[in-house]
C-alpha positions in Angstrom: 103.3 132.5 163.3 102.8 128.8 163.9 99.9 127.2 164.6 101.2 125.8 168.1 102.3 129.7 169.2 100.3 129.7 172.3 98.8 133.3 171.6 97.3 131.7 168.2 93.1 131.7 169.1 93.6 134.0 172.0 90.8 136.3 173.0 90.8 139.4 173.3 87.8 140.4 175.6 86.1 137.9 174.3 86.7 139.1 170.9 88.6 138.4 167.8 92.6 138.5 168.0 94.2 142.2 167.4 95.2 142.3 163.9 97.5 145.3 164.9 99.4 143.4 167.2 99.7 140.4 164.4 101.0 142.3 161.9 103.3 144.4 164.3 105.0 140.8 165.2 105.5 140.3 161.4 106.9 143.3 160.9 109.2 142.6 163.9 110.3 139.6 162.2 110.8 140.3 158.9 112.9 143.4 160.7 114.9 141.1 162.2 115.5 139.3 158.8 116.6 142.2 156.9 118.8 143.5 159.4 117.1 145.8 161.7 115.6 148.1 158.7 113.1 150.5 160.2 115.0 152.3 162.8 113.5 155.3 162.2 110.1 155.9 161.3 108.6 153.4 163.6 105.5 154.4 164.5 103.3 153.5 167.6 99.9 152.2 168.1 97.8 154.7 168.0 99.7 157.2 166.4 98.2 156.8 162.5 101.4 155.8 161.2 102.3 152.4 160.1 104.0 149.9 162.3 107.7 149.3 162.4 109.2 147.9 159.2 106.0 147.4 157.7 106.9 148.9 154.4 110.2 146.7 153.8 108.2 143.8 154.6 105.9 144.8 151.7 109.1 145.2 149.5 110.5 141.8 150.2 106.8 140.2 149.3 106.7 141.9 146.2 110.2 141.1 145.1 109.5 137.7 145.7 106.2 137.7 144.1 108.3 139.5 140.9 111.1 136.5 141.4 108.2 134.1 141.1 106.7 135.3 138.3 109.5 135.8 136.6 110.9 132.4 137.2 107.5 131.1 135.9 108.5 132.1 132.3 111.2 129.5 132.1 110.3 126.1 130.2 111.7 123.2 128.4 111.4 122.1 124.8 112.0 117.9 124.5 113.2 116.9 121.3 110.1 116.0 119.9 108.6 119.1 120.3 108.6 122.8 119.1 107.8 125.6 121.2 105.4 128.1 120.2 106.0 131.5 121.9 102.9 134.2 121.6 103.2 137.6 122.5 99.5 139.0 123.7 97.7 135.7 121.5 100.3 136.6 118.2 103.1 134.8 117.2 106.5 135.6 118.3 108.7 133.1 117.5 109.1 129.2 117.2 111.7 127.7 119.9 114.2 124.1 119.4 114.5 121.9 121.6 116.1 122.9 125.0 115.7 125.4 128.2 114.1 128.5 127.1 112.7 131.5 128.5 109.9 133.9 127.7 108.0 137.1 129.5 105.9 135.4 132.0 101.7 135.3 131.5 99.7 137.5 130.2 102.7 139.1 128.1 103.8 136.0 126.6 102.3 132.3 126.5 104.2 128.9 125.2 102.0 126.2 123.2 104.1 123.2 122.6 103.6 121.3 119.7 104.9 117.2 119.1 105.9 117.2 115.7 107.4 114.1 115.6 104.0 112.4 117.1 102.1 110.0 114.3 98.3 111.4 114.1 95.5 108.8 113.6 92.2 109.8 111.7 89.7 106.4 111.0 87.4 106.6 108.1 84.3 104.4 107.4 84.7 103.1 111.3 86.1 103.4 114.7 88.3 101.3 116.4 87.9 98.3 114.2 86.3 97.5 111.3 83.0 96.0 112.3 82.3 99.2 113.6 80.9 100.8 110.2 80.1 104.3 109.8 78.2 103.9 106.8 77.8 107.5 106.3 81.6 107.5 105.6 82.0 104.3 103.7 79.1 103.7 101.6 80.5 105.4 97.7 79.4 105.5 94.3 81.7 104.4 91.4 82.0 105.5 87.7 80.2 102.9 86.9 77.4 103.6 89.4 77.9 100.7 92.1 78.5 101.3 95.4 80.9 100.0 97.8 81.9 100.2 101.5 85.2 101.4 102.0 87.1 101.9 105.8 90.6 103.4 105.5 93.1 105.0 107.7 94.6 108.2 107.5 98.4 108.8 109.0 100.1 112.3 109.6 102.1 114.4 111.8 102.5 118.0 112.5 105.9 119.6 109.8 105.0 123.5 110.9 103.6 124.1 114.2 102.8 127.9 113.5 100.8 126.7 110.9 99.4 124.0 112.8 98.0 125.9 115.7 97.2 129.4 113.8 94.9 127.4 110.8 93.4 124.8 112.3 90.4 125.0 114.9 90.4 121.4 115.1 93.1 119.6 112.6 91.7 115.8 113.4 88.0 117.2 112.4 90.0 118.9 109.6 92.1 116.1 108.1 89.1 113.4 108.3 86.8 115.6 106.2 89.6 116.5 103.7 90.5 112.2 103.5 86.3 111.7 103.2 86.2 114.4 100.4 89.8 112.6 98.4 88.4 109.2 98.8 85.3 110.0 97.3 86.8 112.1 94.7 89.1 109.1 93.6 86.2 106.8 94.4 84.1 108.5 91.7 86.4 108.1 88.9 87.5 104.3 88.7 85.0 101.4 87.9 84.0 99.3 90.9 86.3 96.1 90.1 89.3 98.8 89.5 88.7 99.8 93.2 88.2 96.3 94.8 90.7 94.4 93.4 93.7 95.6 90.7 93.5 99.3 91.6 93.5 99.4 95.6 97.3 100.8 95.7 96.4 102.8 92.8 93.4 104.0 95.0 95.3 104.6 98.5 98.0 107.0 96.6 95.9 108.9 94.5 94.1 109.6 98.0 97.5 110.7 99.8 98.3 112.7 97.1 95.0 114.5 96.7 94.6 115.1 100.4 98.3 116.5 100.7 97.3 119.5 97.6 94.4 119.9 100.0 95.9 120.5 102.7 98.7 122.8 101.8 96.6 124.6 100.0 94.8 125.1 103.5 98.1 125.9 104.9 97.9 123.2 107.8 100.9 122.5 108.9 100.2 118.7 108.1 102.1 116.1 106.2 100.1 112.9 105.0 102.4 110.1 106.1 100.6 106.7 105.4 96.9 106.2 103.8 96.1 102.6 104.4 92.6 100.8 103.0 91.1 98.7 105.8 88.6 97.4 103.7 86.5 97.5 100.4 83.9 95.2 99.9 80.0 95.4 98.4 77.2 96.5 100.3 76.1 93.7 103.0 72.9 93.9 100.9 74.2 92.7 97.5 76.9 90.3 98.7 75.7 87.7 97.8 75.0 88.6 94.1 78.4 90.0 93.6 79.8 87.0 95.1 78.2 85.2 92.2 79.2 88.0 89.6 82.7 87.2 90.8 82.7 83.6 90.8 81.4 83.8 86.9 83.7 85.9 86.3 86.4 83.6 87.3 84.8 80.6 85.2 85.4 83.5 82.1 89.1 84.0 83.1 89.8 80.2 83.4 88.2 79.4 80.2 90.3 82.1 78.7 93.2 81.3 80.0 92.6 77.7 79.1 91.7 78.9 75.6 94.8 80.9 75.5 97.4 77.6 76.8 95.7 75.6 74.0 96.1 78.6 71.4 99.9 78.7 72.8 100.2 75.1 71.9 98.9 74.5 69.2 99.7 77.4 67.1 103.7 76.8 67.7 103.5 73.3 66.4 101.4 74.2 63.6 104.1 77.2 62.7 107.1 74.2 63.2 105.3 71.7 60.8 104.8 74.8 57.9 108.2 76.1 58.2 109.4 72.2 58.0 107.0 72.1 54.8 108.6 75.0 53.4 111.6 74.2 53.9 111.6 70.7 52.8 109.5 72.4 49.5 112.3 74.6 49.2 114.9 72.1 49.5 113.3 69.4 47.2 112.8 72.7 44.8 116.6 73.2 44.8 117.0 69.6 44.2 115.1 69.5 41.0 116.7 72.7 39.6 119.9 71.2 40.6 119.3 68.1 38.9 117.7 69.2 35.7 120.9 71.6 35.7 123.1 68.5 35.7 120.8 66.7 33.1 121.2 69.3 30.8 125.0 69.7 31.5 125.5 66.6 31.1 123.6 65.8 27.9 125.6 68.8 26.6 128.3 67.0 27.4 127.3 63.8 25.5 126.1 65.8 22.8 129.5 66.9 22.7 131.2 63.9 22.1 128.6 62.2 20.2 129.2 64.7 17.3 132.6 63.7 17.4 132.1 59.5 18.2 129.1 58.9 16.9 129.3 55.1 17.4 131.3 54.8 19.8 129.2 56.9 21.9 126.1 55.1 21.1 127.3 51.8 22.3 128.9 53.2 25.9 125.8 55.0 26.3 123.8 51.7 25.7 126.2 50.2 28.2 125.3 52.1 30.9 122.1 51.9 30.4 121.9 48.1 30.3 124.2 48.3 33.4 121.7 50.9 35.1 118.9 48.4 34.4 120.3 45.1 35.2 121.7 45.8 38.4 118.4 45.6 40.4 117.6 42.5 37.9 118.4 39.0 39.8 117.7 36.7 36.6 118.4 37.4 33.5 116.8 36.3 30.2 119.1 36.0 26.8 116.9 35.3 23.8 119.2 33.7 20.9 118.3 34.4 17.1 120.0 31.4 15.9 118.0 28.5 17.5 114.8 28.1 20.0 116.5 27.4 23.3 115.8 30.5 25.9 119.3 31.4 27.9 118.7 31.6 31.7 121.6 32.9 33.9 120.6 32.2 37.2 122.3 35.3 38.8 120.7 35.2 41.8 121.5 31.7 42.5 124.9 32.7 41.7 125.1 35.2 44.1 123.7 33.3 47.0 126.0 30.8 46.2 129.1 33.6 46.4 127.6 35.1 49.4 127.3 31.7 51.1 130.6 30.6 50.4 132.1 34.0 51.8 130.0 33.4 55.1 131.5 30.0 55.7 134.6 30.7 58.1 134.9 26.6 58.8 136.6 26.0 55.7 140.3 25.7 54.7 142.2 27.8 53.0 142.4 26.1 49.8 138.8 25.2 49.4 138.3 29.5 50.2 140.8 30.2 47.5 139.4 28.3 45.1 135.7 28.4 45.3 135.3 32.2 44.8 137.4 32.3 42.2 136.0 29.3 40.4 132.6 31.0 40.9 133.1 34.3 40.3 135.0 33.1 36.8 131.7 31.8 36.0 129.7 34.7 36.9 131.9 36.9 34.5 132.1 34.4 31.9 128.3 34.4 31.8 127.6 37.9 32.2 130.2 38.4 29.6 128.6 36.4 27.4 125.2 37.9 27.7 126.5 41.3 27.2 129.0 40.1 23.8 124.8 38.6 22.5 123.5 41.8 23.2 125.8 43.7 21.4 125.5 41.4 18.4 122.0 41.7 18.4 122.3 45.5 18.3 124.7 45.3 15.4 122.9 42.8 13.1 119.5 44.8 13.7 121.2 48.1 12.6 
């Protein structure tokens, strides 16, 4: 009945609208609807039975009441998602993605679960960094220092069942499981291991320790990404470690430097020994070399002074004179047989030869002659010297 039907708000004596006579218009229309069920059996007012058609009317309500609820039971699944089906609060089973159907509330309920969704926990602070939560950063080292740490913790959901059936509240969860690994890991490195060399070292000994954690809790949660935000000193102390750092700095820079000169200096030094050594070794070989030859050689004269006695003496008193005077320029000749002293002016000879050869001016004749006439003379006087000599050696024998 519309709200513009001209009996709607009617009254009845002054009273309330028959209800009878409503309901006997339904009936008459939902009748008309199905087909004109309700012939027989109509009742009239009065009469204590039920008005025409009532009772299909009721049937058609309730089947589509039971259409209703039945089409409530049908759902979708995105492809992020799993769907969770529970029969009476237990599991039944775990849906894909897709159109699915299940038994419509209270027989069977669907909690859908994003497993593909990255999870967020923030230790130490919220939002951003200056936002400290010193009860969650503030840790103590190994070697009892303490130091403010913020970190966050990423994850998502690999088993749904698990996810919804162990956990009462997984964020709450997985921030005290990363608070307890942190300070775990935290406890058994040195401060300066933390701060500085060891911070990767830090953030996956963390991951690790909270993913044996939480498997063993059987969460349902996989530890994607453990990222430190910050590690610093206490506000209260920075300044003191700041110099503690600095000093340390000055050591590592002196070291270093230490350490270039050391790489300097020690190379050269290993160069100019093995040079030593091996010119040691080298003049060492030379000696041995020539004392062998000495000794050869004397063999050798030894040799054929046992067979040539004399002759022997005299070449070897040659070469000795012709050893001696070669570096000599002059040349003294002492004669038994008078007091005049001999002087051979070899050096002025040899000017003289080398100063005629330098002259390119001249002719030809005067360069064929001159060298000749000259270098006559220098035999004829070095002959004669060495014809004294030998006299000398003979008459003193």
């Amino acid at each position: 009945m519309g709200l513009n039907d001209p009996q709607w708000g009617s009254k009845n004596n002054g009273g309330p609208p028959d209800l009878e006579e409503l309901l006997r218009k339904l009936n008459a229309k939902l009748s008309s609807l199905m087909g004109g069920m309700g012939k027989g059996g109509a009742g009239k007012p009065g009469s204590g039975q039920p008005p025409h058609g009532f009772a299909g009317g009721i049937g058609l309500i309730a089947a589509i009441i039971v259409l209703i609820w039945l089409g409530s039971g049908f759902y979708i699944v995105d492809a992020s998602q799993r769907g969770v089906v529970l029969r009476f609060g237990k599991w039944s089973e775990t849906t894909m993605p897709g159109p699915h159907w299940h038994l419509p509330f209270p027989v069977e309920t669907v909690e859908v679960v994003n497993v593909s969704q990255v999870r967020t926990v923030e230790i130490g602070y919220r939002d951003n960094v200056k936002n400290k939560v010193l009860d969650e950063s503030l840790m103590l080292t190994d070697d009892e220092n303490i130091i403010d740490i913020q970190f966050a913790v990423q994850y998502f959901v690999n088993n749904p069942t698990d996810y919804l059936f162990n956990n009462r509240d997984p964020d709450e969860n997985v921030h005290q499981v990363a608070e307890s690994a942190i300070r775990e890991v935290v406890g058994k490195n040195k401060m300066d291991f933390v701060l500085y060399e060891g911070r990767e070292q830090v953030t996956a000994e963390t991951s690790k320790l909270m993913q044996t954690i939480l498997d063993r809790y059987k969460s349902g949660i996989f530890i994607s990404k453990v990222t430190m935000q910050n590690a610093q000193p206490p506000e209260q102390v920075q300044a003191s470690f700041d110099d503690a750092v600095k000093a340390g700095q000055d050591r590592d820079r002196q070291k270093n430097e230490g350490e270039a000169y050391a790489n300097d200096v020690i190379p050269r030094a290993s160069g100019a020994a093995a040079r030593l050594m091996e010119e040691a070794q080298g003049y060492r070989q030379s000696v041995i070399s020539n004392a062998e030859g000495d000794a050869s050689r004397f063999k050798q004269i030894l040799v054929a002074y046992q067979k040539a006695p004399t002759v022997t003496r005299e070449r070897m008193y040659l070469d000795m004179m012709q050893q001696m005077l070669t570096s000599v320029s002059k040349v003294m000749i002492d004669q038994k047989k008078g007091n005049s002293l001999l002087y051979l002016p070899l050096d002025k000879l040899m000017q003289a030869t080398q100063g005629a050869n330098a002259t390119g001016v001249t002719s030809a004749s005067k360069i064929d002659v001159a060298p000749s006439t000259t270098q006559g003379s220098d035999n004829a006087a070095a002959q004669s010297a060495r014809d004294s000599l030998l006299s000398r050696d003979r008459e003193s024998r």
